[in-house]
N, C-alpha and C positions, 0 to 999 in steps of 0.2 A: 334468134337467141333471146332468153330473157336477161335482165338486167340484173336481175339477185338469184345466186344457185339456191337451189330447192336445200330445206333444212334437214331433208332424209336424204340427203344426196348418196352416200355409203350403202344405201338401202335399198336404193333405185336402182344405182350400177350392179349390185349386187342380184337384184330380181330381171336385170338385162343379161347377166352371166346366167343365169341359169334358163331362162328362156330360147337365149337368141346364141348360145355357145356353137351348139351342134352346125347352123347355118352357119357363121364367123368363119368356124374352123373348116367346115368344109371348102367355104370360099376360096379361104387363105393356101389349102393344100393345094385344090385345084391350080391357084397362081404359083402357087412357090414349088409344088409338086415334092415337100420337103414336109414332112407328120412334126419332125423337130423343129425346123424354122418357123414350120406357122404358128405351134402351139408358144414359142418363143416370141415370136411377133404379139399375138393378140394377148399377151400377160403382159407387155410392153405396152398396147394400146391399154390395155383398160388401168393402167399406173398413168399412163399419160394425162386420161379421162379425170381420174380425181384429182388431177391439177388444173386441168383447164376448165373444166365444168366448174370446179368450186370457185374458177374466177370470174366467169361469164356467165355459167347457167350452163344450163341443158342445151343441146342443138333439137332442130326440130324432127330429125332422124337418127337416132343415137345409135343406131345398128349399121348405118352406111359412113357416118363420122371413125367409128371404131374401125370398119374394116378398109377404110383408105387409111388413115392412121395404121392400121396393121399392116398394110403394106409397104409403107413408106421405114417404118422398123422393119422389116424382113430385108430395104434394098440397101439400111444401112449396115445390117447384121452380114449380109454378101460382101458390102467395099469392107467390112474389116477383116477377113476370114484370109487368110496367106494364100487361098487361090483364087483370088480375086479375076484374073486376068482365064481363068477357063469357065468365071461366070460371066464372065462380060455379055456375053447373050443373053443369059436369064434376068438381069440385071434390064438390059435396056427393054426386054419385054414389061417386068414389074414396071418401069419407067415409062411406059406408051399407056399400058393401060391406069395408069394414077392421075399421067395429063391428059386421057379422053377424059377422066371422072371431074376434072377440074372444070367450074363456070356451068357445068351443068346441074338439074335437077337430079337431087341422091337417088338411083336407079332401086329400084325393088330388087334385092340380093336372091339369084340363082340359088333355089332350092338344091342343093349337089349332095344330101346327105345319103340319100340311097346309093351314088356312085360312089361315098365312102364306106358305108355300109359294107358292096361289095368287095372295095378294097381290101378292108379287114379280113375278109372273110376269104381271104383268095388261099386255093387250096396248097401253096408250098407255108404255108402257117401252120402248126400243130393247133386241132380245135379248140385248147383251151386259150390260146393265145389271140386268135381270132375273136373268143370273147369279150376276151377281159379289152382288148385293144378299142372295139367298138364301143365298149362302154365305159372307155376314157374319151375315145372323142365326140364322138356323135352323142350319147347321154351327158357328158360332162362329169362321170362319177369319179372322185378321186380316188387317187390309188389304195387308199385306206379301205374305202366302199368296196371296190374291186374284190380287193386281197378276204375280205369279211365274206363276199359270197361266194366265192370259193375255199373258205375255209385256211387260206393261208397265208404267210406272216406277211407284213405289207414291204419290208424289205427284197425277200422274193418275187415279189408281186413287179415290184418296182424294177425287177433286173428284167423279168421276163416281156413286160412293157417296153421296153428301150432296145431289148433284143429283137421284138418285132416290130416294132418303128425300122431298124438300120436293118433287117432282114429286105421289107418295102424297098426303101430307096435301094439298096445293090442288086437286087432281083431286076428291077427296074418294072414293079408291078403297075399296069396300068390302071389307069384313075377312071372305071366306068362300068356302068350298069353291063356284066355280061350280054351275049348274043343268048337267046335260048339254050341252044345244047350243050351250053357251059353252067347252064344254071342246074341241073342236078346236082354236081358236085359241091356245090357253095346253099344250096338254100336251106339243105339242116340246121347250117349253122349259122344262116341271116333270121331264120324264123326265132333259133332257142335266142342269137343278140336279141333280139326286138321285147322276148316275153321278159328278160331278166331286166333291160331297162322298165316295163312295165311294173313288174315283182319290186325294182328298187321306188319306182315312187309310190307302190300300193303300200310296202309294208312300212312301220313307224320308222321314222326318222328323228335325228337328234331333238331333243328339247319338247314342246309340245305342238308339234309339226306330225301326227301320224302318216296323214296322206300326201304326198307331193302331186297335186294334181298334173302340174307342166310335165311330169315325164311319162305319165300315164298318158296323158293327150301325143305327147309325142312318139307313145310307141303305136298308141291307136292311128295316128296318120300316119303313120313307115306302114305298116299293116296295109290299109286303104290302099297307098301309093304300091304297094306291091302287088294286089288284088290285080288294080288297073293294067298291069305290064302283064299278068299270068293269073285272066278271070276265072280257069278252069281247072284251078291248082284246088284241092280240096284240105290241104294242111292250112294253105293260107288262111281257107275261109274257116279252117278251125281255130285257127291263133287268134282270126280276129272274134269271131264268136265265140270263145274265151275271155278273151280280156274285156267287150261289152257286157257280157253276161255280168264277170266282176265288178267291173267298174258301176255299173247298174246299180249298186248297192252301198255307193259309196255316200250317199246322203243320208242314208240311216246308220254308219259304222260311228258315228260319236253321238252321246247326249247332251244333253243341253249343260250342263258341266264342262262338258270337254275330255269325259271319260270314254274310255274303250265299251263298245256296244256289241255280244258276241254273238254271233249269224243268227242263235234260236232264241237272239231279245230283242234283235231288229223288229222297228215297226215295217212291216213289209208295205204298208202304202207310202212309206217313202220311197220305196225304189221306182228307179227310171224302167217306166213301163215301154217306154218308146224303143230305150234301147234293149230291153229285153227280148219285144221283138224283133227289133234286129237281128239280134245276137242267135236268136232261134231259128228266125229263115237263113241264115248263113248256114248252122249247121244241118238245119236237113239238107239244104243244097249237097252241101259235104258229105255227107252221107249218103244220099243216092249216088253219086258216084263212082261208090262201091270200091274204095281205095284208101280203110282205114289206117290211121296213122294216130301219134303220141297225142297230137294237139286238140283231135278230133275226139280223142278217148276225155280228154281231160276236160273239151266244152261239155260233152255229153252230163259230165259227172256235174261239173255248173248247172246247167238244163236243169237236172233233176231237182238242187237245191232251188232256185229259181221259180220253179214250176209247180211247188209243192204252198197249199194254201195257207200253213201251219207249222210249227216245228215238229210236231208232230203226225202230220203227215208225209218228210222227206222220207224216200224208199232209202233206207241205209243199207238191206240187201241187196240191193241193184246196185248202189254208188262203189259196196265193196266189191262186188262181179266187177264192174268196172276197174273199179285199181286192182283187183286181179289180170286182168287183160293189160291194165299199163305196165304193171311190173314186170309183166314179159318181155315186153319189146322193151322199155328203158328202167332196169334194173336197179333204179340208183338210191340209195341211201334214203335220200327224201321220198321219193317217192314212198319206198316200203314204210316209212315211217306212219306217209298219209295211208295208205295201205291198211296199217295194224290200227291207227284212229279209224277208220271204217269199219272193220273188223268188231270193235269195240263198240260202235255204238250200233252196230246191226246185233250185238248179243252175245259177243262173245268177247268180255276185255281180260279173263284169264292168261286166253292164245295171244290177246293184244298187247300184252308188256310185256309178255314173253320174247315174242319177237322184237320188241321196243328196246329191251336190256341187249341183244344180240349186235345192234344197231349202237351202242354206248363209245366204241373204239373211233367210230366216224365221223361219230356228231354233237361229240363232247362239248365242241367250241358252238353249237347251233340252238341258239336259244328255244325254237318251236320244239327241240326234240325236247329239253327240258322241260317245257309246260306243258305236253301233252304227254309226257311220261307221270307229273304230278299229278295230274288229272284224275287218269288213270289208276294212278295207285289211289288217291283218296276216295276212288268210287268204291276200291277191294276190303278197306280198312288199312292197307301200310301205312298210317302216319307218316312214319319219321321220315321212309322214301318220299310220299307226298312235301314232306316240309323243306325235306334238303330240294330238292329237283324244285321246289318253286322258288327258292331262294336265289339258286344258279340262274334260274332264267328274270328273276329280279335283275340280278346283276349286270345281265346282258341286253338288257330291256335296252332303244335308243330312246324309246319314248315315256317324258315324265305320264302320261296319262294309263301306258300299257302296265306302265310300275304299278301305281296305285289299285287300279283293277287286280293285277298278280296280289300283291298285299291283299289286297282286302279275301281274294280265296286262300293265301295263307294263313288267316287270321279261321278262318271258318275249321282250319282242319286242326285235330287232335291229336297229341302222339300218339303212337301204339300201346 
């Protein structure tokens, strides 16, 4: 321990939460086999943390201090609880393993998030529930985050969370990576968890934070770590050869400012070459195959961007054949949105706000729909659509930087 806490201390424990949450919590389930008790434990550990740290300093593992600390709150949270005496076994288990952890060296914390992953994901959960659940615990996204990407209100959000929490524990669903011929059922919805925690650190986040890289890294190693269990899954290898393709480009998405930099003003020799390749041998793999699927349609349409030397040499008739193919198989709002942006910049953005306006009842609350509807119209001449639709997604900007950028193509367009 050092002798004087670090003067960022709130900063540190702060960038340990959002890092090292998903492992904590998984731990804590694992031991407590309770989604309630552990998430209760480890908000109890890290309130602990900024009492004792800022009297001692830092420990020199502060992710094994938190999660014995979390369990030591989980065994006090059991003796207060009125049935104390039919935990009495769960209790001396927390109990045996807190005093092996005692006098020895802090043990490297059991990777267990893919067996929570699955949990989430286990199929007596409605799939929306399954999502939002994973990317409360294993992402660490708050229920506000949640409720935002699914479009609704975070009250709701908030019931339907706690209704799958307490659905887990009376099921009595186990805590583990299925056996194979259980895995059909669940990996739809372990693939779209993993991309939406990905989508939540790619796109802006509050303040001038656009990119969260820690959860992008963390969906890319769920990804990886799923490869390894099922190397001959050809969706996985689209998920992940999606999200490197993306992620590939994440050193050119701001300027030296700290403004938003938009795909056809990226300097393209910033992007990560390395993983491009990557991101490319995965999808032909997946595609030889010969067992096309959503994630594989949507690397492919990456590839294209990626692959192309120029903004002017992306094939936009090819990317929209492509989201035509997507839109078949997953129908959903957004997509057709990206769809009719395809559409648009292959040559026809008449048909593309047409369809755009169709789309209005859905994604009122969803800022992309608003900026690429202003877009759109200020290429036709609508002004005043242009002006109102860029103001709306002004509004719902999380990021100071994406503001500024929106402003300044507000400023560019003229009424009607």
């Amino acid at each position: 321990m050092s002798d004087r806490p670090p003067p960022d201390l709130k900063d540190r424990i702060a960038r340990i939460l959002r890092e090292d949450r998903g492992r904590l919590i998984a731990a804590l389930i694992r031991a407590t086999g309770d989604f309630h008790l552990a998430e209760d434990a480890l908000s109890d550990a890290f309130e602990k943390a900024l009492q004792h740290w800022g009297r001692s300093g830092m420990p020199d593992r502060p992710d094994a201090w938190l999660l014995q600390v979390g369990r030591r709150q989980a065994i006090d949270r059991l003796r207060k609880q009125s049935r104390h005496a039919a935990q009495a076994g769960e209790i001396r288990r927390l109990m045996d393993e807190d005093q092996e952890a005692q006098g020895a060296l802090p043990p490297e914390i059991p990777d267990d998030r893919l067996k929570l992953i699955f949990t989430c994901c286990h199929p007596a959960l409605d799939p929306k529930s399954r999502v939002a659940l994973t990317l409360r615990t294993v992402g660490g996204l708050t229920t506000r985050d949640i409720a935002r990407a699914f479009l609704d209100s975070e009250i709701a959000m908030g019931q339907r969370l706690s209704r799958a929490k307490s659905k887990i524990a009376k099921a009595g669903i186990p805590y583990r990576v299925p056996d194979p011929p259980e895995w059909e059922e669940r990996l739809g919805a372990v693939l779209t968890v993993i991309y939406l925690v990905f989508n939540e650190g790619w796109s802006a986040g509050p303040g001038e934070a656009p990119i969260r890289s820690t959860l992008c890294d963390e969906a890319i190693f769920l990804a990886r770590l799923l490869l390894t269990l099922a190397p001959d899954d050809p969706e996985i290898e689209g998920l992940l050869a999606l999200m490197l393709l993306t992620f590939a480009r994440h050193g050119a998405r701001l300027g030296p400012d700290g403004a938003v930099v938009t795909l056809d003003e990226q300097d393209r020799g910033l992007w990560n070459s390395a993983m491009i390749d990557e991101g490319l041998a995965l999808l032909d793999r997946a595609v030889a195959r010969g067992r096309p699927g959503a994630f594989q349609l949507q690397a492919a349409i990456g590839a294209l961007h990626v692959q192309a030397a120029s903004p002017a040499e992306v094939d936009w008739p090819q990317i929209a054949l492509l989201y035509d193919r997507l839109a078949a198989v997953m129908p959903t709002p957004v997509v057709r949105l990206n769809r009719a942006v395809a559409h648009a910049e292959a040559g026809a953005p008449e048909a593309a706000l047409s369809e755009i306006e169709t789309l209005l009842p859905d994604l009122d609350l969803y800022q992309p729909f608003h900026a690429a509807r202003a877009d759109i119209a200020a290429r036709l001449g609508q002004g005043d659509v242009a002006r109102a639709s860029y103001r709306a997604a002004i509004e719902m900007s999380r990021s100071d930087t994406e503001k500024r950028w929106l402003a300044a193509r507000l400023a560019r367009v003229r009424p009607d």
